[in-house]
C-alpha positions as CSV (number, residue, x, y, z in Angstrom):
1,X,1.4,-38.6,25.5
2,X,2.4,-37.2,22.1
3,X,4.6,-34.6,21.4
4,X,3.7,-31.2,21.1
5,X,3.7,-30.3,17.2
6,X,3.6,-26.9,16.3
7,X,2.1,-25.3,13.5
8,X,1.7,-22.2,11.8
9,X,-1.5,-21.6,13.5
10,X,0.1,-21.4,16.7
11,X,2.1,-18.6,15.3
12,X,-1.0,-16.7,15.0
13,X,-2.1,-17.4,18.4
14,X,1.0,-17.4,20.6
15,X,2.9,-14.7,18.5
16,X,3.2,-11.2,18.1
17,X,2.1,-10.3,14.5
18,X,4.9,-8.3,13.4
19,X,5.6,-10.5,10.8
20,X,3.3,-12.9,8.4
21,X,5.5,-15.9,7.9
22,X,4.7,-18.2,4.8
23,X,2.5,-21.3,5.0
24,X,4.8,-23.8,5.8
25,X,7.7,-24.2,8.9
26,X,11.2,-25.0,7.4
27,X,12.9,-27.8,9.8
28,X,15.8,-28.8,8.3
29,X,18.5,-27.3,6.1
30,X,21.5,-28.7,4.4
31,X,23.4,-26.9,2.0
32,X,21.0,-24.7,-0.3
33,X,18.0,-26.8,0.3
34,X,15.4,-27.1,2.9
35,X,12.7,-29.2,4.4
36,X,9.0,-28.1,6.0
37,X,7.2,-30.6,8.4
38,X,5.8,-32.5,5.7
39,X,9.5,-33.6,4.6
40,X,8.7,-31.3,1.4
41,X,11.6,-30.0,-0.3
42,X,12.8,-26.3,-1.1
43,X,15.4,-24.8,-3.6
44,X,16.9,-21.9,-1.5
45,X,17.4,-18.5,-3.3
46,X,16.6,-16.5,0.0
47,X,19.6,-17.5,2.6
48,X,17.9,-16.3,5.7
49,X,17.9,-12.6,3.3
50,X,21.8,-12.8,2.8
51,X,22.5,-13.9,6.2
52,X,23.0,-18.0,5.3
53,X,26.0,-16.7,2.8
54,X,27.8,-20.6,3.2
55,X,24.2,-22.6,3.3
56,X,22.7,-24.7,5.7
57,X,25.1,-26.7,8.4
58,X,28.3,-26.0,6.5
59,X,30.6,-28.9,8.3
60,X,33.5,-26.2,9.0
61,X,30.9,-23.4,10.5
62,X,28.9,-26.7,12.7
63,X,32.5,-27.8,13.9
64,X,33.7,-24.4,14.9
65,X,30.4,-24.1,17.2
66,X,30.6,-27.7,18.7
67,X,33.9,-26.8,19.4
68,X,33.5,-23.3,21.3
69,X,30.5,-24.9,22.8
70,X,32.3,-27.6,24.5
71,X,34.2,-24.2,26.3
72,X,32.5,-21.2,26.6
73,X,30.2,-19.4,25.5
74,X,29.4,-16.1,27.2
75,X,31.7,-14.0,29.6
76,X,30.4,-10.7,31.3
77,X,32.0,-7.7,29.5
78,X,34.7,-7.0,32.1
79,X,36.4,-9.8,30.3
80,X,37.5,-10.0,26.7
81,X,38.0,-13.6,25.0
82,X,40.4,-15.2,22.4
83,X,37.6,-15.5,19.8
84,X,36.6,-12.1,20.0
85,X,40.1,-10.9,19.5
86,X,41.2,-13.3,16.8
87,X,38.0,-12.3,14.7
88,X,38.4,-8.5,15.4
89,X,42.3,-9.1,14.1
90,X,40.8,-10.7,10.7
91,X,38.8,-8.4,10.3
92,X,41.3,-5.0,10.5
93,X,43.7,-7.0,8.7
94,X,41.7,-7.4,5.9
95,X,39.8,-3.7,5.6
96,X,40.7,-0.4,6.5
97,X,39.8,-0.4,10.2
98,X,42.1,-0.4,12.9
99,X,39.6,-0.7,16.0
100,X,36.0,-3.5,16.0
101,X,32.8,-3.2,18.4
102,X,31.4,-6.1,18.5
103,X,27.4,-6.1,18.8
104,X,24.6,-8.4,17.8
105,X,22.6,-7.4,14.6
106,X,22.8,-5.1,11.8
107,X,20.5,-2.3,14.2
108,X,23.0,-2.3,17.2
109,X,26.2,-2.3,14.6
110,X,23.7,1.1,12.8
111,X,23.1,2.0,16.6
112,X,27.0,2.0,17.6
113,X,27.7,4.1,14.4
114,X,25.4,6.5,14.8
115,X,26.3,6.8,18.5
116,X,29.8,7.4,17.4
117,X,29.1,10.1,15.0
118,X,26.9,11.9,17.5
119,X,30.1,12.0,19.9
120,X,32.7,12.7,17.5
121,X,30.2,16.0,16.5
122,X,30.2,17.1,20.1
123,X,33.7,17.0,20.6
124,X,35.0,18.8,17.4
125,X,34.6,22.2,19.2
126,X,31.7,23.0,16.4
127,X,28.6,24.2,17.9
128,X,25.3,21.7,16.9
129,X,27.9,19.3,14.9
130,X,24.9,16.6,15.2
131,X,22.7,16.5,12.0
132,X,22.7,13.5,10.2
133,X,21.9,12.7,5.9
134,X,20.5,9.8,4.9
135,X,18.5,8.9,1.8
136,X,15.1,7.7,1.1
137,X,14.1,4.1,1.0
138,X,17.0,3.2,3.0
139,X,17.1,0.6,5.7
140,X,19.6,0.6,8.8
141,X,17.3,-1.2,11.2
142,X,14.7,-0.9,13.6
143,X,15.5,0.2,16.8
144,X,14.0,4.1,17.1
145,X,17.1,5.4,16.0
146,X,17.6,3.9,13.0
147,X,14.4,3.7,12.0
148,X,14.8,7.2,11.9
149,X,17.9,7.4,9.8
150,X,16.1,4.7,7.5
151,X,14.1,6.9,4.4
152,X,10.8,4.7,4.9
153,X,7.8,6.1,6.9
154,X,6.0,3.1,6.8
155,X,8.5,1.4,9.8
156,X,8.7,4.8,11.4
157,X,5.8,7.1,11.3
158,X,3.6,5.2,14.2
159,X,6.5,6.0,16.9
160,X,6.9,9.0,17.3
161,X,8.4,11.3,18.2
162,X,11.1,10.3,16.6
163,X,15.1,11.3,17.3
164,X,15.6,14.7,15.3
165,X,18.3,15.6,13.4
166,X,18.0,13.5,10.4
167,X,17.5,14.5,7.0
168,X,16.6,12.4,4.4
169,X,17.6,13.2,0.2
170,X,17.0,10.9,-2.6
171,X,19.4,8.1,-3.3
172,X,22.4,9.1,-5.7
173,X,21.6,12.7,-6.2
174,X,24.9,14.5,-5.6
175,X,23.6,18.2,-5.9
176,X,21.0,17.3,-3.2
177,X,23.9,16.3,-1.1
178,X,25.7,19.3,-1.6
179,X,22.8,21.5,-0.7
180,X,22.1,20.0,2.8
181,X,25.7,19.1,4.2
182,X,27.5,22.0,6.5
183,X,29.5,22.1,9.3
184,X,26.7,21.2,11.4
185,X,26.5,17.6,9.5
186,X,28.2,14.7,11.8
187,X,27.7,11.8,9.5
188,X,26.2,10.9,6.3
189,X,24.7,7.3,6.2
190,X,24.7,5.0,2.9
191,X,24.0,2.0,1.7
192,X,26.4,1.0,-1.3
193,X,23.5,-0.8,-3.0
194,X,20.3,-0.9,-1.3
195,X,18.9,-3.9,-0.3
196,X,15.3,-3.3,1.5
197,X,14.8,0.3,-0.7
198,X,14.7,-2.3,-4.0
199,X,18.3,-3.2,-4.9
200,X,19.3,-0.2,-6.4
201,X,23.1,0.0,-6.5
202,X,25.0,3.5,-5.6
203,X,26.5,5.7,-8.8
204,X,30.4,5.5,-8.1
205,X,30.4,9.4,-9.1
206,X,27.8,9.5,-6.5
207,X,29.9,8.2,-3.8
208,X,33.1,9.4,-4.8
209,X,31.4,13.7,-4.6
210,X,30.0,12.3,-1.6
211,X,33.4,11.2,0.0
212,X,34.7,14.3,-1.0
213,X,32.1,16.5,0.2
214,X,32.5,14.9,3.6
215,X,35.9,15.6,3.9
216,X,35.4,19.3,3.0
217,X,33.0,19.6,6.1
218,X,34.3,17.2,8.3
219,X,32.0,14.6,8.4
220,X,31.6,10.5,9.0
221,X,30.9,8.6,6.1
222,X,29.1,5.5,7.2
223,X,28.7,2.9,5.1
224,X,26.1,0.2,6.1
225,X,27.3,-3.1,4.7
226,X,24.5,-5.2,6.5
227,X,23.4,-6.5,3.2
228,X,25.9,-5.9,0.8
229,X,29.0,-7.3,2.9
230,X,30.7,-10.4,3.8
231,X,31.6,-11.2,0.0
232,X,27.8,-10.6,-1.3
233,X,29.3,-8.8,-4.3
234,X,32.2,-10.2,-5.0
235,X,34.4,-8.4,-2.9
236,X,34.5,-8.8,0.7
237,X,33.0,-5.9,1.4
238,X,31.0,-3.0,-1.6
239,X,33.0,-0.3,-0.6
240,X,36.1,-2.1,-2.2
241,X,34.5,-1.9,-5.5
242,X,35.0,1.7,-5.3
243,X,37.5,4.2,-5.0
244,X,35.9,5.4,-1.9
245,X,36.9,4.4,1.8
246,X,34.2,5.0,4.7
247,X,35.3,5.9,8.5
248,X,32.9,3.6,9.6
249,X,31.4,0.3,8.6
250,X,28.6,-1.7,9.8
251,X,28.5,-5.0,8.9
252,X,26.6,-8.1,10.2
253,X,23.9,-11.0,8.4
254,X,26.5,-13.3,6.9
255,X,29.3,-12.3,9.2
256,X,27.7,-15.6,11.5
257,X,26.5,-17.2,8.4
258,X,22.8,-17.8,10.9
259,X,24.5,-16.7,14.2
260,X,23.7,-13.4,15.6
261,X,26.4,-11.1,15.6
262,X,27.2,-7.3,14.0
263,X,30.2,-5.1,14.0
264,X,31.3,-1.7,13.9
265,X,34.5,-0.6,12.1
266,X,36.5,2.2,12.1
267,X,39.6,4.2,12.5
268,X,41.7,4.8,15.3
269,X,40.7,8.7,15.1
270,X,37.2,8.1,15.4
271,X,37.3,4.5,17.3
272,X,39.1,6.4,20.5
273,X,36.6,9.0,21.1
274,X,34.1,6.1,22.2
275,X,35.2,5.6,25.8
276,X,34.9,3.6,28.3
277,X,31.3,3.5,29.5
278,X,30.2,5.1,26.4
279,X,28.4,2.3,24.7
280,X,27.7,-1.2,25.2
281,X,26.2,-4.9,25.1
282,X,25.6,-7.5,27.4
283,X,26.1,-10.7,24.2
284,X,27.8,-8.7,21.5
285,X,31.7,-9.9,21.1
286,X,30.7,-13.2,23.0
287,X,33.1,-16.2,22.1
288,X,30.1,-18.5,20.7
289,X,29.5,-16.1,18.0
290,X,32.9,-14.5,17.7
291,X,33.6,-18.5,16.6
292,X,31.3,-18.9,14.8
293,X,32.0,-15.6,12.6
294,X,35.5,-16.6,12.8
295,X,35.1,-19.7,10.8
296,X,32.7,-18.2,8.5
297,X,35.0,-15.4,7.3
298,X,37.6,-17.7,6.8
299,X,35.8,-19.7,4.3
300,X,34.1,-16.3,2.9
301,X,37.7,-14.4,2.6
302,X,39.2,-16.8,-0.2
303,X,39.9,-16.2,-3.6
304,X,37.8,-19.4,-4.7
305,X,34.4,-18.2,-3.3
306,X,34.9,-14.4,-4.0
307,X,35.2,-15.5,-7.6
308,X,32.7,-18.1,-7.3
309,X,30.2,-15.1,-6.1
310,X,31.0,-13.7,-10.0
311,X,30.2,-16.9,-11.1
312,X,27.2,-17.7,-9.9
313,X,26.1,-14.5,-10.5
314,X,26.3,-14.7,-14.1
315,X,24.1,-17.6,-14.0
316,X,21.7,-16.3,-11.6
317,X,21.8,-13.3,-14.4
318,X,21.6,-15.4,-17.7
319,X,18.6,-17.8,-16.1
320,X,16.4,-14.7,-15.2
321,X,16.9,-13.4,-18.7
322,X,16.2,-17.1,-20.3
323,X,13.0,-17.3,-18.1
324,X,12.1,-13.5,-18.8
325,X,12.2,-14.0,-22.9
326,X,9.5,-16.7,-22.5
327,X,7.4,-14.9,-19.7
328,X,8.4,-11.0,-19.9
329,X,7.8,-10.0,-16.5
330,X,10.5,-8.4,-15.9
331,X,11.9,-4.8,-17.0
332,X,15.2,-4.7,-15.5
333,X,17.4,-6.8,-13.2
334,X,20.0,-4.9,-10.8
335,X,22.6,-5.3,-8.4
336,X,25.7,-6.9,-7.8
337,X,27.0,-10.3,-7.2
338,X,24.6,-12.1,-5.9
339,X,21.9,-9.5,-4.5
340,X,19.6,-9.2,-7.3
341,X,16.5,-7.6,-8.0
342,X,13.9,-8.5,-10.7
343,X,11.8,-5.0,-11.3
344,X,8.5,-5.9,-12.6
345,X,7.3,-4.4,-15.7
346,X,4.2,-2.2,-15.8
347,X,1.6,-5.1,-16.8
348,X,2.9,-6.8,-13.6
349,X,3.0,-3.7,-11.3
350,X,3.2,-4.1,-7.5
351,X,2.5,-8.1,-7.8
352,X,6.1,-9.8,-6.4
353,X,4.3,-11.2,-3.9
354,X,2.6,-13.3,-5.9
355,X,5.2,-14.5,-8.1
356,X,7.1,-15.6,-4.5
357,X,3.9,-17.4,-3.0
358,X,4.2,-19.4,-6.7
359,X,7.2,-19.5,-6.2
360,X,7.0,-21.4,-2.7
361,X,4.7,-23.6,-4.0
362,X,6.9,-25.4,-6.5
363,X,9.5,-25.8,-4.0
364,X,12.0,-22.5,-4.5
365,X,11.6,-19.8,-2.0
366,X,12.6,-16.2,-3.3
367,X,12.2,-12.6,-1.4
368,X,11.1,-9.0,-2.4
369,X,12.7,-5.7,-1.7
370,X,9.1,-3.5,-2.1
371,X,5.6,-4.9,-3.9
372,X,7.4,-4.3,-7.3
373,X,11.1,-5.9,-6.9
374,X,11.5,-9.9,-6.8
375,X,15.2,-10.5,-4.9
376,X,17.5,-13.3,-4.7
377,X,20.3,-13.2,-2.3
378,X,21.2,-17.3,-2.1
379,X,24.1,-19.0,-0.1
380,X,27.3,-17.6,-1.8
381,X,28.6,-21.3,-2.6
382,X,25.2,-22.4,-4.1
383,X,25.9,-25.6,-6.1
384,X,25.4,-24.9,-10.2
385,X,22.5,-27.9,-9.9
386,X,20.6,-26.3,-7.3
387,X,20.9,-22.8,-9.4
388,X,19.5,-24.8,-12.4
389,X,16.5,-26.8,-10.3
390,X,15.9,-23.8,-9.0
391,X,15.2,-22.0,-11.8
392,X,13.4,-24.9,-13.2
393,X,10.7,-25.0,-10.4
394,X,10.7,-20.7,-10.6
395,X,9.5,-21.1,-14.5
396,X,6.7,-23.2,-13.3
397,X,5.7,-20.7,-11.3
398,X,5.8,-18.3,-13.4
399,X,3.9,-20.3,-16.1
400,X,1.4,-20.2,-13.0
401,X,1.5,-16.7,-12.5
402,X,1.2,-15.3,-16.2
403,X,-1.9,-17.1,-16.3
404,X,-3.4,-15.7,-13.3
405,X,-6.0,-13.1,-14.5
């Protein structure tokens, strides 16, 4: 009897369609390339959407999970574990934080945030301390509550009704911020560069009135690193580009480099108000992943791969605008290290899903951020070859796709 072989039809049959995957099943991964079923090969430029941030099967990642999983794995959460604490100890010695929640996903770390805020409003003696700012087109997850916070309808407006409390200004737009904060604000939510909402970095002058304005009126600043952290821009984590410090900071995607896990940071003022029974998971701070993680921000938190984000960047930079002179697609590129968006000019309007099904086809796979904005957020160590093949095979299909009618 033969094997059962799935296929991407079976997706379509067994499946709930929340999602519309591509053609083809990867199967095997090594470094920054991949493999489908038919042993076809595929430059990576996506990295899981920033969560692969060391590649495929990085031997020091692979060893650290053979090794915990030769000991344990899970314990019920009236036990802590060594890798949970060693990880939680990396990451307060190397940011501002002094306390860690572990969770399992950039929602639940939102989620945990959010939650915080909420409490911290309620016990500052001010009456209705619970509104929350966010911005448009942001993205903090999907669970109801931050759906909520996140500043796109389109995820949220079939689920109501929705939490309340939430008010949503447009992205870097200080005076807007000013007009809406007040004493009844318990947190302000913000992305240092979006990632979903079209890679569109935060002003520092932004960011700074912002930090000020919140501590004028007493108020979190959360800053939701999902996308943006774990070295993506050059620095560990955005906020230390800046001259601004969050209270809280969500973080998770390439914190297991593939393995679920999340985190919430923060201060010891804030951090005790959560107590016991407050909050909680059943698999966040488990040793697998806390392992795992461990491993991964060893390898991330160097010097070498920090500056080799710069690096790379450049060259991701320099072979969109090489490719862009002979094709003119694009009208701007933005971001920061290596999360960058491609904004189509007007000929090309609303058509990145086109240039990334091209794309596919001649063996690179890319992502958008919106119908207008092709993205690139690769393994952080990318070799310079696979940055050059890949670029190769992405000017094919764009020859492909400037021709299309």
């Amino acid at each position: 009897m033969n094997p059962y072989q799935p296929s991407r039809e079976d997706f379509d049959q067994y499946m709930i369609p929340i999602y519309s995957p591509a053609p083809m099943i990867p199967v095997r991964g090594q470094g920054s390339r991949l493999w489908d079923q038919g042993g076809r090969e595929y430059i990576d430029f996506v990295g899981g959407i920033a969560v692969n941030a060391l590649g495929h099967l990085h031997p020091i990642v692979v060893n650290a999970l053979i090794e915990q999983g030769q000991k344990l794995w899970h314990v019920a959460n009236g036990f802590t574990n060594e890798p949970a604490l060693r990880l939680a100890k990396k990451l307060i010695d190397s940011t501002f934080a002094e306390k860690v929640f572990f969770c399992n996903s950039g929602a639940e770390a939102n989620e945990a945030a959010l939650k915080l805020a909420r409490k911290v409003g309620l016990k500052s003696g001010i009456a209705n301390k619970n509104k929350i700012i966010a911005f448009n087109n942001a993205f903090h997850g999907r669970t109801l509550f931050t759906v909520s916070t996140g500043g796109q309808a389109k995820y949220s407006q079939d689920f109501a009704p929705l939490p309340e409390g939430i008010e949503h200004l447009p992205f870097n737009d200080l005076a807007a911020v000013k007009a809406a904060i007040s004493d009844q604000t318990c947190a302000v939510i913000i992305e240092p560069i979006q990632g979903e909402g079209g890679v569109i970095p935060a002003d520092i002058e932004f960011l700074k009135g912002v930090r000020q304005l919140c501590d004028q009126y007493k108020v979190l600043l959360i800053f939701d690193e999902i996308q943006t952290g774990m070295g993506r821009t050059g620095s560990l984590y955005a906020y230390m580009n800046t001259p601004v410090v969050p209270d809280i900071l969500t973080i998770a995607k390439a914190l297991g480099g593939g393995f679920p896990i999340g985190a919430m940071l923060t201060t010891d003022q804030f951090g005790k108000q959560f107590v016991f029974g407050d909050h909680g998971t059943t698999y966040g701070g488990n040793p697998l992943a806390c392992a795992v993680a461990g491993a991964v921000f060893d390898v991330i938190n160097t010097q070498d791969v920090l500056d080799g984000v710069l690096f790379r960047s450049k060259l991701f930079v320099e072979s969109i605008q090489k490719l862009n002179a002979q094709y003119q697609v694009f009208q701007e590129i933005r971001g920061k290290g290596l999360l960058i968006g491609c904004v189509l000019n007007a000929h090309y309007a609303n058509r990145a899903k086109e240039i990334i099904t091209f794309a596919a086809e001649e063996g690179v796979m890319a992502l958008i951020a919106g119908p207008n904005i092709v993205r690139f957020t690769p393994s952080l160590i990318i070799p310079e070859n696979d940055i050059q093949e890949g670029f190769i095979r992405l000017g094919r299909a764009l020859a492909r796709f400037t021709q299309e009618k």
